[in-house]
Structures are given as C-alpha cells and as structure tokens.
C-alpha atoms as a printed R data frame, in Angstrom:
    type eleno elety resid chain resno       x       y      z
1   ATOM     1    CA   UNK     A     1   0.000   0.000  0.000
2   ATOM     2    CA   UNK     A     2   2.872   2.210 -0.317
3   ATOM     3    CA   UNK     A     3   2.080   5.751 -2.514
4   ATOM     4    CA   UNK     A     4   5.009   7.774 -1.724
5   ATOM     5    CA   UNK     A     5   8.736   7.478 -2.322
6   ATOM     6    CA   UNK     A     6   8.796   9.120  0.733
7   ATOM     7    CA   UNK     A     7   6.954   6.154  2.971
8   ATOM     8    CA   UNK     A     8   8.836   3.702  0.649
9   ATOM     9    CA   UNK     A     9  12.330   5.473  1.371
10  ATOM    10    CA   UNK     A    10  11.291   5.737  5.196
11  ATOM    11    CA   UNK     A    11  10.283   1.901  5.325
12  ATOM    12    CA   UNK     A    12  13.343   0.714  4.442
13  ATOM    13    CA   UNK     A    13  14.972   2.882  6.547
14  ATOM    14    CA   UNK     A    14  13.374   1.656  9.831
15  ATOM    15    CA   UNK     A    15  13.783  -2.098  8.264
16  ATOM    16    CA   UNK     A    16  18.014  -1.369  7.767
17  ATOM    17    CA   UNK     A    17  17.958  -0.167 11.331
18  ATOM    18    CA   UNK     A    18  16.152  -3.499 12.558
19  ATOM    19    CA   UNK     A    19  17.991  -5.747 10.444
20  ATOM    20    CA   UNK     A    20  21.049  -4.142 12.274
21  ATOM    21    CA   UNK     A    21  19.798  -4.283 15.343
22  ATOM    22    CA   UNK     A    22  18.518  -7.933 15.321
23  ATOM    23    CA   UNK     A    23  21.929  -8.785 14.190
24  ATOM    24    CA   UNK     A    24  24.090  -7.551 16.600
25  ATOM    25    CA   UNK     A    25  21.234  -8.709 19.507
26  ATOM    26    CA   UNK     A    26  23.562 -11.952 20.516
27  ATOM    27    CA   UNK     A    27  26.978 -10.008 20.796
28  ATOM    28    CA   UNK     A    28  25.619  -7.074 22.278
29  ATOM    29    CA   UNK     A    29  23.717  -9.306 24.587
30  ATOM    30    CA   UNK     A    30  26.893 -11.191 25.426
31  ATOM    31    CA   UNK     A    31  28.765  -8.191 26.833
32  ATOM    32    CA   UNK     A    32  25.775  -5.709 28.493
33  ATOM    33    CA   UNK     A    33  22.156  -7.452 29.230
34  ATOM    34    CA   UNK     A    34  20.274  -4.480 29.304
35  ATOM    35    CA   UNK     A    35  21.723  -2.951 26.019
36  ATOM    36    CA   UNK     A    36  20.792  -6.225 24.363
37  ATOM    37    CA   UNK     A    37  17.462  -6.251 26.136
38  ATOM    38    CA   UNK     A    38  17.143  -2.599 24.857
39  ATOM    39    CA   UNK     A    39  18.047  -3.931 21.041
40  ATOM    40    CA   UNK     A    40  15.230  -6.200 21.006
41  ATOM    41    CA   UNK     A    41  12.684  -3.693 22.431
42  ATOM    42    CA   UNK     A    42  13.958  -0.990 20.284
43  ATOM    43    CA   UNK     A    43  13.415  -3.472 17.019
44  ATOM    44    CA   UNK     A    44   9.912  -4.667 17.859
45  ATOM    45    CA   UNK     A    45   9.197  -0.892 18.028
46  ATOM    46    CA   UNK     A    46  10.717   0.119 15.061
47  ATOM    47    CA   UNK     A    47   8.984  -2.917 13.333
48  ATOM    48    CA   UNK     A    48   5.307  -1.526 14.420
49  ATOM    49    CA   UNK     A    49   6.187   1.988 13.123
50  ATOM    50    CA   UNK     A    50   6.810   0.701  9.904
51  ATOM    51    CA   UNK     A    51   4.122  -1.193  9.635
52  ATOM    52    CA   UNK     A    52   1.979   2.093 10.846
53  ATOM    53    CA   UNK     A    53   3.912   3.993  8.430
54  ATOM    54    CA   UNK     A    54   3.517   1.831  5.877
55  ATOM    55    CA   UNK     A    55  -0.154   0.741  6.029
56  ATOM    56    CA   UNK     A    56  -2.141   3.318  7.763
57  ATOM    57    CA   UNK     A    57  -2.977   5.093  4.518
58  ATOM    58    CA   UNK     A    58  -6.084   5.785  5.703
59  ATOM    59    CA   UNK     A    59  -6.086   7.044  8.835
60  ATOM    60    CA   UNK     A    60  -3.568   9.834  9.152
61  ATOM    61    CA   UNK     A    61  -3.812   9.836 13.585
62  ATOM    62    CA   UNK     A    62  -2.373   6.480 13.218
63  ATOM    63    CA   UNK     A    63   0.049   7.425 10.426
64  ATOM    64    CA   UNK     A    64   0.922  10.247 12.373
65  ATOM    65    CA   UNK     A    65   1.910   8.463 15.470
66  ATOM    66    CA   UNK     A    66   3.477   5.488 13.468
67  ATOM    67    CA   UNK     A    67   5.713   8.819 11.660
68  ATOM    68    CA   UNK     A    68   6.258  10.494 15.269
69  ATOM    69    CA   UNK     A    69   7.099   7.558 17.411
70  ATOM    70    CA   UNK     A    70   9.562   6.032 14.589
71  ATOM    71    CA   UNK     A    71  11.624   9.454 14.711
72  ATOM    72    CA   UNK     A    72  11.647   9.568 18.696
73  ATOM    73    CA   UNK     A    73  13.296   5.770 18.706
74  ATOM    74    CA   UNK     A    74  15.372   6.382 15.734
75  ATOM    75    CA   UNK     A    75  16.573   9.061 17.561
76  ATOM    76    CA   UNK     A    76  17.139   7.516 21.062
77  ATOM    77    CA   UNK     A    77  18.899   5.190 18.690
78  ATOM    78    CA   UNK     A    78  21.363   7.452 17.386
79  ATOM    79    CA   UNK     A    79  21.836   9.339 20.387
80  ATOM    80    CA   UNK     A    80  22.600   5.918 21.665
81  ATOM    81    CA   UNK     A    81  25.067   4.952 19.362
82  ATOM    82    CA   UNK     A    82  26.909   8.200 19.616
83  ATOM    83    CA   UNK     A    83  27.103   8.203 23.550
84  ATOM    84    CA   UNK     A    84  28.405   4.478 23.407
85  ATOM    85    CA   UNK     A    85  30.948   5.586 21.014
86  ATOM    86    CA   UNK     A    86  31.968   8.773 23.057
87  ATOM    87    CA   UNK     A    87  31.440   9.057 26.806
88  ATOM    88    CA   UNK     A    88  30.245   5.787 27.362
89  ATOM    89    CA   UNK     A    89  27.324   4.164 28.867
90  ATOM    90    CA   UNK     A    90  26.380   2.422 31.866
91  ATOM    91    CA   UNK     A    91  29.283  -0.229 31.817
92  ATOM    92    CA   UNK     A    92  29.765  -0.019 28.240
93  ATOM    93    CA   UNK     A    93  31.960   1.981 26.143
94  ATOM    94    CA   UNK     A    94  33.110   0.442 22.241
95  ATOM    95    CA   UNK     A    95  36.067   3.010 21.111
96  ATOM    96    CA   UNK     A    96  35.541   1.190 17.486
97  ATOM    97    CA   UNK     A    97  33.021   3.084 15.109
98  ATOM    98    CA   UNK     A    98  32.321  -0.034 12.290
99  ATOM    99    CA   UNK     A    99  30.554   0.494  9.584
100 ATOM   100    CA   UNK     A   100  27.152  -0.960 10.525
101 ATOM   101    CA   UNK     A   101  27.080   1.798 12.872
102 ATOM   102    CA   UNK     A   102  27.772   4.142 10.326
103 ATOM   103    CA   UNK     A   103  25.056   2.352  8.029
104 ATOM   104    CA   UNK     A   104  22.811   3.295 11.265
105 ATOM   105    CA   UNK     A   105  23.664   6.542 10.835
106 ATOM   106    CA   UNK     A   106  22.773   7.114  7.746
107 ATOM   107    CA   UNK     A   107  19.136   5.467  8.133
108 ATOM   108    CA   UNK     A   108  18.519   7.788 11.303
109 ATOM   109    CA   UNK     A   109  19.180  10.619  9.048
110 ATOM   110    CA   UNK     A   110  17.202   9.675  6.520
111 ATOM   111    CA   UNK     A   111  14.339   8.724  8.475
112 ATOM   112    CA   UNK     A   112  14.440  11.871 10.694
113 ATOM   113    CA   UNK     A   113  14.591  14.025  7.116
114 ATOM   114    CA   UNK     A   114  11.719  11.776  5.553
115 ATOM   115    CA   UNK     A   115   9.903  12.568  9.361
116 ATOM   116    CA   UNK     A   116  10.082  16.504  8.824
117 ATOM   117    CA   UNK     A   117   9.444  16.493  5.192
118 ATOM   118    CA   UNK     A   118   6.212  14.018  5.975
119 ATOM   119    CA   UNK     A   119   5.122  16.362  8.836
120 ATOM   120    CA   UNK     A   120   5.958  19.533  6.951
121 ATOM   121    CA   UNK     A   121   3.695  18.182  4.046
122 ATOM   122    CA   UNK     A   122   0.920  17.770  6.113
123 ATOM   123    CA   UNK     A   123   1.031  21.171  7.383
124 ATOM   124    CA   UNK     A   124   1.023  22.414  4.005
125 ATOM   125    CA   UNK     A   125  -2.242  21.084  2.890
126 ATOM   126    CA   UNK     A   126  -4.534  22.516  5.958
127 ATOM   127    CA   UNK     A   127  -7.325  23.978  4.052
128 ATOM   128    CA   UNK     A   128  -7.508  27.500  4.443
129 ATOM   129    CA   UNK     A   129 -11.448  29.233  6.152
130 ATOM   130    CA   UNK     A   130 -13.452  30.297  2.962
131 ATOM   131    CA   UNK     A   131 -14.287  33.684  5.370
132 ATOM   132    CA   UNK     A   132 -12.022  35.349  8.089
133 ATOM   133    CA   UNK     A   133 -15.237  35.409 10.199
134 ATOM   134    CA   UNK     A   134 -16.143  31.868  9.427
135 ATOM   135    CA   UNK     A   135 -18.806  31.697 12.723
136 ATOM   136    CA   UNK     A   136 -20.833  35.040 11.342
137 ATOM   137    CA   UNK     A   137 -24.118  33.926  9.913
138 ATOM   138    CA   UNK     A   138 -24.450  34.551  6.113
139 ATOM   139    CA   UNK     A   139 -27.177  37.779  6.465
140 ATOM   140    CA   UNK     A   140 -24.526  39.047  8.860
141 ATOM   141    CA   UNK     A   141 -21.667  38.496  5.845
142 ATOM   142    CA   UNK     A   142 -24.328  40.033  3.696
143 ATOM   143    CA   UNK     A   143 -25.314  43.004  6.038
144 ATOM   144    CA   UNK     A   144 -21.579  43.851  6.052
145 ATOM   145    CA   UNK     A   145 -21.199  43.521  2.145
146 ATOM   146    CA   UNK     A   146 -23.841  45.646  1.263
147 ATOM   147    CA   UNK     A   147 -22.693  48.575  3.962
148 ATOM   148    CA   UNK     A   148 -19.325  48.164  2.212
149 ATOM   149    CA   UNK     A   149 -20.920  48.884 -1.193
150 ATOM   150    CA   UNK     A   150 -22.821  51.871  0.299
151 ATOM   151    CA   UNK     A   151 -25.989  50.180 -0.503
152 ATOM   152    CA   UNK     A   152 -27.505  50.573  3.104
C-alpha cells in the first residue's frame, strides 16, 4: 500500500535499522544485558512503526503516530550509538566506530529528514477558512457587504 517514495524510502529505513539491530542482539547481549534487552525492544518498536507507516494510509492519527514515534526511537537510537561511542554508557563503552554503525547513521538521518518532510507536508495542505469570520451567519456576511458597497 505504499504511494510515496517518501513512505517507501522511510520503510526501508526503519527495516536497515532493525535488520542491524537484530543482528548484533547476541553479541551485544553477550557483553551488556540491558543494552541487548534494549536492542530487542527498540526493534519490535521500530517494526510496528513501519508497519503504521507503511499501512495506515487511511487514517492519518495512526500514520501520524506510526511517523512520530519512529523518529523519537530512531533518535534515542542514534543518540545511543553516539554516547556508546563517546562518553560511554552504563558499563559499556566500544572506542571502534564499524561500519554498521555508520550504516545506522545514515538510516537515522534519513528517516528523521523523511519525518520533517512528511510532517511539513501535512502542514502544508490545511485547508484555508473560505471567510475570516467563518462563525458570522451569512445575512450578517451580507449586512456587512452591502454597507461596504454603500448600498444601506
């Protein structure tokens, strides 16, 4: 049900970053529990964004969500990698930056620039009120026309 480049390009972002995730799961795991615990959470929650993302064509609250949660865990996710990789976290600090990281990166990035061009687009198409004073009745609109045109 995909319509946009956009939601396809974002998709496959948020599946790269679970691939990625999943695979690194059992070494991860090996070395710091909760950070592999964390993996596994983080991937079962960037699989139902995509699948929010990708199917909710219909119902643009639950595309919206699916769009807004996806960049807040993509984002934890970098911010993640980036503290691992510089001060360190709780027990765990990898001085090595390898390129599946880097791969990660990139799909944040991506994701997070699909995110604001997705939410931008949206703002964009808010219809605009056919009258500034939308609540006035219509013989009130009228009333005022008229004394414009100096008919009354």
């Amino acid at each position: 049900m995909v319509r946009t480049g956009l939601r396809g390009l974002a998709g496959l972002c948020l599946f790269v970053v679970t691939a990625i995730l999943l695979a690194y799961v059992p070494t991860i795991y090996y070395d710091q529990h909760y950070l592999g615990a964390l993996f596994v959470f983080a991937s079962i929650a960037l699989l139902g964004c995509a699948i929010l993302v990708m199917v909710a064509n219909h119902n643009s609250s639950i595309e919206r969500f699916g769009w807004t949660f996806g960049a807040v865990v993509m984002t934890v996710i970098l911010g993640g990698y980036v503290a691992s990789r510089t001060i360190g976290l709780v027990s765990y600090q990898d001085p090595h930056w390898i390129w599946p990281g880097s791969v990660t990166l990139a799909a944040v990035a991506v994701f997070d620039l699909c995110f604001l061009v997705r939410m931008r687009r949206r703002d964009d198409r808010a219809p605009a009120p056919a009258y500034p004073d939308s609540g006035a009745s219509f013989s009130t609109r009228r009333r005022a026309a008229r004394q414009r045109a100096g008919l009354s």
